[in-house]
N, C-alpha and C positions, 0 to 999 in steps of 0.2 A: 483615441486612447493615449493616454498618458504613461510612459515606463515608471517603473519606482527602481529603487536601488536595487533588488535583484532579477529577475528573469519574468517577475510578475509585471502584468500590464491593469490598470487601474480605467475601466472604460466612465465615459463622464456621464453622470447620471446614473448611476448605480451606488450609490451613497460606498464609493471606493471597495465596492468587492471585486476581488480580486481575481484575475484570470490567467492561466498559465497556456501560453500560446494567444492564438485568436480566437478557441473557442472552449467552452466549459459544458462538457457532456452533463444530458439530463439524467438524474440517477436510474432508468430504463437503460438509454443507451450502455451507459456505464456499465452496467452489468451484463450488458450482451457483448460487450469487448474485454471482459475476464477470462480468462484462461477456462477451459470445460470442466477441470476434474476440479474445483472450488464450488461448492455445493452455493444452491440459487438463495436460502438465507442467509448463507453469509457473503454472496454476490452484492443481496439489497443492502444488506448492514452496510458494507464495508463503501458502498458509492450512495448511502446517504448520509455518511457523517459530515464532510465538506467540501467545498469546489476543489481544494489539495488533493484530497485522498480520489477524488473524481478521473485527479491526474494522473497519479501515480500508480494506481490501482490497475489501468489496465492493461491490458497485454504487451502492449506493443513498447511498455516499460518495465512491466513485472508480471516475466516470461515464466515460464512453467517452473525453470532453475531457481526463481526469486522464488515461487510458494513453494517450491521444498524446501529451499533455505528455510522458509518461515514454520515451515511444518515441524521440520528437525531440529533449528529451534525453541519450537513447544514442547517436543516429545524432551527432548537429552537436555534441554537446558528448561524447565520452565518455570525458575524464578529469574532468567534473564533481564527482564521487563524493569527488576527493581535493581540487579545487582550488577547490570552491563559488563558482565562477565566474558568478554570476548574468546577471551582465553577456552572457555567452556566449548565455543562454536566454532574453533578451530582447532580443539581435540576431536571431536565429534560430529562435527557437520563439513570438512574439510571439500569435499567432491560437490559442495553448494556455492562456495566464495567468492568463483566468479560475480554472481547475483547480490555481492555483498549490501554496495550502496543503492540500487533498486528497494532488497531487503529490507534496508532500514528508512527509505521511505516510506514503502508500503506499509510496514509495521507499526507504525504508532495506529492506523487505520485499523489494520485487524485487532491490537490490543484494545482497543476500543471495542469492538466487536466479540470478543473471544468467546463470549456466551452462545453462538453462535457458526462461531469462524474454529470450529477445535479441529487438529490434524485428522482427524479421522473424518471429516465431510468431506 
């Protein structure tokens, strides 16, 4: 495997997809290393969009703290998404922020998902 410029590793023979670490969970696994209280459709959603969100998605980067951030949010902020209103998420979501950069990995994954992925699963 070959490094590229960031943290991603490029194995030879995979027409340069990309892999974060040494290994790229299948979207099952993926979804059984998500936090429990994230409902199992938006579990599959959110680790079948791509090998990134496969990363970032699971627990052991985006802790239970990361899906309330992501939940609260939804709920108090949910035109977020267009208007990166930070300001919004640090009136209103403040007891999440530790999870912040977690959050906004994982987030582009659930925005993608939302049809599915909504705070109340």
């Amino acid at each position: 495997m070959s490094q590229s410029s960031s943290s991603a590793l490029i194995a030879p023979g995979t027409r340069d997809r990309v892999y974060y670490g040494w290994v790229v969970l299948g979207v099952a696994a993926c979804a059984m290393e998500v936090v429990p209280s994230v409902s199992d459709p938006c579990k599959a959603c959110v680790c079948s969009v791509d090998d990134e969100c496969r990363t970032n998605i699971v627990s052991s980067v985006c802790d239970q703290t990361c899906w309330d951030l992501i939940d609260c949010t939804a709920v108090k902020c949910p035109d977020f998404a267009q208007t990166m209103d930070r300001g919004c998420i640090v009136a209103n979501c403040s007891e999440f922020l530790a999870a912040g950069m977690a959050a906004m990995s994982a987030g582009r994954c659930v925005i993608e998902c939302a049809d599915v992925c909504s705070a109340m699963n």
